[in-house]
N, C-alpha and C positions, 0 to 999 in steps of 0.2 A: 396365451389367452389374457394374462394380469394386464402384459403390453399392451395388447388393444385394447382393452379396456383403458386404459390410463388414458393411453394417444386418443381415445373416442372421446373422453371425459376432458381433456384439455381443450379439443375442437368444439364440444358444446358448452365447456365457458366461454371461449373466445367467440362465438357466436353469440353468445347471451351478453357477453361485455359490447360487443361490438354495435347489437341493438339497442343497448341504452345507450350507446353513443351516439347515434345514430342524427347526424344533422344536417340530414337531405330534406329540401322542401318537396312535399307531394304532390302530384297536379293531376288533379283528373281531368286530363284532355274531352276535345268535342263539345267544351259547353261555352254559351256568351249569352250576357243580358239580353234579352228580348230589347226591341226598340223605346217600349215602354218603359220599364226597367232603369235604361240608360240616364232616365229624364230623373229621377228619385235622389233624393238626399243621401247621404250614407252616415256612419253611426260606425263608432270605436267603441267598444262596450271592453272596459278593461278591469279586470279583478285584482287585487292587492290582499292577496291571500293572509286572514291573521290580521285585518288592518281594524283596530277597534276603534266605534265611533269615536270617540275623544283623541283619537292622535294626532290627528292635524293639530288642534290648538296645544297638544302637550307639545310635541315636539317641533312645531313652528314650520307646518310645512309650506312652506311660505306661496310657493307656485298654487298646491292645489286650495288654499287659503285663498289666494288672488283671483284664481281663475271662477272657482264656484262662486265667489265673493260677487261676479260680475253674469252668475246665472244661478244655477239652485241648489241649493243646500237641505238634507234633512236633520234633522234633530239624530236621528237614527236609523238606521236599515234593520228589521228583526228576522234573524235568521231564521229558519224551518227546525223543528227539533228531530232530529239530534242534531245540535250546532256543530258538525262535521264538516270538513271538504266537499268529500266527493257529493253526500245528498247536496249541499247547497246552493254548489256549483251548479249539479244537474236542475234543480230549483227554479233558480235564476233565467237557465236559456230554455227550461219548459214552460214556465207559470205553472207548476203541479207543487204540493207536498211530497213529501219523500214518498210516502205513504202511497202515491198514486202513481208517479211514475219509477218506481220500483228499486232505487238504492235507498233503501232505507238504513244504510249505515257505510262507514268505511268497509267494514268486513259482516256477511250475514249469508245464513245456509237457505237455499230455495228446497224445500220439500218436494215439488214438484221433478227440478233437476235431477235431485240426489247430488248438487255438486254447493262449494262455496265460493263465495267472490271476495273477494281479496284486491284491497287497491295496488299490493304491492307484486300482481299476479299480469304482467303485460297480457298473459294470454286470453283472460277475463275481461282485462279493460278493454281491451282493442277487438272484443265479440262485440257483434250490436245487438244478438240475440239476447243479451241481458238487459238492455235499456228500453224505455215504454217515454208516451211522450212522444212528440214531435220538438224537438231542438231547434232554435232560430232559425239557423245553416242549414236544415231541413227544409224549414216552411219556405228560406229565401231560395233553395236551389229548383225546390218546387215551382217555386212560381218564376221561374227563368230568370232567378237573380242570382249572380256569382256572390260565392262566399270567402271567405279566409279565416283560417286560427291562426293564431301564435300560441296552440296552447290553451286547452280549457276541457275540462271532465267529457266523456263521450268524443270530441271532434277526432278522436282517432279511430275513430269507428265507424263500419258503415250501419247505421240506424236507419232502418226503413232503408237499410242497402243504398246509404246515399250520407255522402262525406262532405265536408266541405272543398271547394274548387281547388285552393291552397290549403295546405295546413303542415303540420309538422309531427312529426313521435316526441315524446314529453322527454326531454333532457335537460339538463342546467350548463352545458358546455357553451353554448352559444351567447357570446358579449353583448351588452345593452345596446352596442352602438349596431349594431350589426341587424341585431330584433328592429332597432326605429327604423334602419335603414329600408329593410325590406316593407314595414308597413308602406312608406315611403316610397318605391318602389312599385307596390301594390297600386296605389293608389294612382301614379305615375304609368298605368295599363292605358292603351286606348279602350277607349268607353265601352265597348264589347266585350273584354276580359276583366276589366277593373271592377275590382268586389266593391260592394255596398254596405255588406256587414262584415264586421273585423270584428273578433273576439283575441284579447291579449292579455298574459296574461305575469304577473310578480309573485314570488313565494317568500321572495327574503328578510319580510318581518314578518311572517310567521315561522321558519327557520330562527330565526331571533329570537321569537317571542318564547317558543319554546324553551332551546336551550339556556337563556339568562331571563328570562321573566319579564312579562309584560312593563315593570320601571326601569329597565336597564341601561343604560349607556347604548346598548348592543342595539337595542331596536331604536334608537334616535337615531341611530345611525342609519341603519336601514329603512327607515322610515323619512331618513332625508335623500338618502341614494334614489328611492323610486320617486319620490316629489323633484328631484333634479333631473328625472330620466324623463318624467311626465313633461315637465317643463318643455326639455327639450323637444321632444315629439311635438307637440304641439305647433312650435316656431315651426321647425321644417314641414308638418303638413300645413299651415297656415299659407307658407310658401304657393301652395299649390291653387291657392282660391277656389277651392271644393267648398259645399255647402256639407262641411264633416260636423258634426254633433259629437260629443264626447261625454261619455256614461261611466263612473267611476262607483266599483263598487266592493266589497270585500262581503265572504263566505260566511265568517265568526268575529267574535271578538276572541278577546284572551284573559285570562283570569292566573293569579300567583296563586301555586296548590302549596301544600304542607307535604312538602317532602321527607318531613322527619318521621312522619304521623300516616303512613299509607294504613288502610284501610285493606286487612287480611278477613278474604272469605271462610268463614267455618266450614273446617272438612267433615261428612258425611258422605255413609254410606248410602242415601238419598239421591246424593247429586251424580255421582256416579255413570248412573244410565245414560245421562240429559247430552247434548251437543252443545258445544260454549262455544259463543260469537265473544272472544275476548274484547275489552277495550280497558283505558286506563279512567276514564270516566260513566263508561257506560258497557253494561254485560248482556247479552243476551243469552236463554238457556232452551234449547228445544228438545221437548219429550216426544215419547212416540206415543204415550197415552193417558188418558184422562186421570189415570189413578199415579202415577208417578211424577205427573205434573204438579198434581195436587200436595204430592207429599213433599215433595225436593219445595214449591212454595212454601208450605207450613212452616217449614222449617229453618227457611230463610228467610222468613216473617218474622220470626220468634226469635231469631239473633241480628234484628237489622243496627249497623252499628255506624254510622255516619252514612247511611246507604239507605235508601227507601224500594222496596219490591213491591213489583208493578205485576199481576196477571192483565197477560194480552190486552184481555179486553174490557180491562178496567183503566187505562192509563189516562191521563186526563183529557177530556176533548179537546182542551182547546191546544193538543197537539197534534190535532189532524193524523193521530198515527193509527195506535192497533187497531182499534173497530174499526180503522179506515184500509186496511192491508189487503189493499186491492189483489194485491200478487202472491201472500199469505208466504211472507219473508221475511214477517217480523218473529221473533221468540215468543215463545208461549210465557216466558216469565223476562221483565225485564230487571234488570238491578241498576239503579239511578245513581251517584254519588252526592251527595248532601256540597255545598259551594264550598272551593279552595282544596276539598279532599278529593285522594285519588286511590284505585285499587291497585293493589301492589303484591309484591311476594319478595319473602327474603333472598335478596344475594340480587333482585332484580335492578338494573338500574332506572332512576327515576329523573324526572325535567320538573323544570321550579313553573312554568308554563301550560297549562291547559285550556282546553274548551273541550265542546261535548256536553256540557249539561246544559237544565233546563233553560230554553231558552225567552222564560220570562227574566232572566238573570241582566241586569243594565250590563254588565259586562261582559256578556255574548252577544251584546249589540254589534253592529258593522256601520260601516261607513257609506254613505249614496252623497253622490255630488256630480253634477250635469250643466253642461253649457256646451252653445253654437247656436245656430240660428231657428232651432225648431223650438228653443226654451227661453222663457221670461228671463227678466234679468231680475237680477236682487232680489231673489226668492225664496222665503223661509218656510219649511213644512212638517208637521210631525213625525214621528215614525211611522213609517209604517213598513209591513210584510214586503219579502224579497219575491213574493212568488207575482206582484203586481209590473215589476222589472218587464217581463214578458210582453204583454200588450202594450207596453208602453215603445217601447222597439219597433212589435210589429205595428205600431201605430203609422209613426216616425215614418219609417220605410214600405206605409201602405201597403203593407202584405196583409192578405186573409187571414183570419186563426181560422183552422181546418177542423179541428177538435177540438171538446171539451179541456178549460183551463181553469185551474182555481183564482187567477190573479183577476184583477177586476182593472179596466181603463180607467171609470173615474176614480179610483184613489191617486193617481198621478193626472188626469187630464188637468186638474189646477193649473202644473208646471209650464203648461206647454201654452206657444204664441195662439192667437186664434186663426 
């Protein structure tokens, strides 16, 4: 019995290894642009995960410097709070707050389900039953336009039971040259199978950013590697004299925390009951009732120590979050970290690199930068909200919005040619 057990337990790592390996493109046969469709612009809407608005001019990135230089630039991108991945990712290709279309954090417990999502949980991500929202690759395959990912929160999922045309499972084995090539490729479809919306997607300054800190050596570099990698793309789709648009945008910024100095939660027999949505900037803690909520608060009220505690429905509005928990997946208490500081525990290892907090913070700002033929040239514009990205797309690519979205067209119609 040990034996099969082991031999069972070897075969289901080597299946689990084998998944995240995993570098077969997908393709949902039977579909092609409608005749209308065919006629439409297209849009590379590409993310640079961790890319905080100031890095182009810190670290000179000299292509996306040049290119936006000759169409449009914002001051800033301001993330959704919690300045996380996976919400703002999903953000970005809803037009929703976290708050609304339902990942309201990296990791968070659905009362409803009885279960937790876990970015680090494939079998979570790649459920559609957990995502709310209509996704770009949605609204475009809806309306008889093929799609593609390289890569982007939800695209491995079928949402509304409906995936993008192309797309891929989220790995990092696949070489830069290899990724342009395929978009390349993609684009290079006869007009019936060739997507219109491309999402692609970079992680490797924020990989960076974390591990050596947002002034590193480490992320100039990587933050020159994806401005060399964008560069090139570009050349070779330019090859192609498609009327392609390109939308450059990042998730968060990044902030140097105090690694020496973590912020240890007071133990009580209080907290005990409660369910912890762990994070290293942001805690969330859910009760099963009114009277133990209240108490495990009080009492994390009463020792807040570079940390500020949030009941649900007190958190501040202009985070679109707790009063707004459409899908009631946010924590009954939240715990905030105070800027630079992180929650910790001894023996834990810790990164000189974060995000996750409030995202009035200038340094969980991101990055937005756009050019091709649907956008002005020489174009300069304030911040603003990532969740307006959305209509701005389905503008571009004359798709419908189907449902209700928080992002609004005219805060970006400025940008665009008339």
């Amino acid at each position: 019995m040990k034996r099969f057990n082991l031999i069972g337990l070897i075969i289901l790592l080597s299946c689990c290894i084998a998944k995240a390996q995993d570098t077969t493109q997908y393709i949902v046969n039977g579909r092609s642009n409608d005749a209308l469709q065919q006629t439409k612009p297209y849009v590379i809407l590409i993310s640079i995960d961790g890319f905080r608005y100031d890095y182009a001019e810190k670290y000179q990135a000299e292509n996306l410097l040049k290119l936006s230089g000759n169409g449009v630039r914002a001051t800033a991108m301001q993330p959704s709070f919690p300045t996380l991945t996976f919400p703002n990712h999903y953000s970005i290709v809803t037009g929703l707050y976290p708050s609304h279309h339902g990942l309201v954090d990296n990791q968070f417990y659905d009362r409803k389900r009885k279960e937790t999502y876990k970015v680090a949980d494939k079998k979570a991500v790649e459920d559609g039953s957990w995502y709310f929202g209509t996704p770009l690759w949605v609204l475009a395959e809806n309306q008889k336009m093929i799609s593609a990912s390289f890569y982007w929160v939800g695209s491995e999922s079928a949402i509304q039971h409906v995936r993008p045309t192309y797309y891929y499972r989220y790995q990092e084995k696949i070489g830069i040259d290899k990724r342009i090539q395929q978009v390349v490729d993609w684009l290079s479809l006869p007009e019936a199978q060739r997507p219109h919306f491309i999402s692609f997607y970079f992680p490797e300054v924020d990989h960076m950013g974390h591990s050596f800190g947002p002034n590193s050596d480490s992320v100039r570099k990587a933050v020159q590697f994806v401005d060399q990698s964008i560069g090139k793309m570009v050349d070779e789709v330019n090859k192609l004299n498609l009327p392609v648009n390109f939308i450059i945008v990042a998730d968060h910024g990044m902030m140097q925390a105090d690694t020496a100095h973590t912020v240890q939660l007071p133990a009580s027999p209080l907290l005990e009951p409660l369910t912890t949505a762990p994070g290293a900037e942001k805690i969330m803690l859910y009760g099963k009732n009114e009277k133990e909520i209240k108490a495990a608060y009080e009492f994390l009220k009463q020792h807040e120590n570079h940390y500020t505690a949030y009941l649900k429905n007190e958190t501040p509005l202009r985070w679109h979050y707790g009063q707004e928990d459409v899908h009631n997946r946010i924590g009954d208490i939240i715990l905030l970290a105070e800027a630079n500081y992180i929650f910790g525990a001894p023996g834990k290892k810790t990164y000189p690199g974060h995000h996750g907090y409030d995202n009035n913070l200038t340094d969980m700002n991101a990055i937005f930068m756009a050019w091709g033929p649907a956008f002005k040239q020489n174009t300069r514009i304030a911040t603003f909200e990532n969740v307006n990205v959305y209509p701005l797309v389905a503008h571009i690519l004359r798709l419908q919005i189907t449902d209700p979205i928080d992002g609004n067209l005219d805060v970006l119609a400025p940008t665009l040619k008339q």
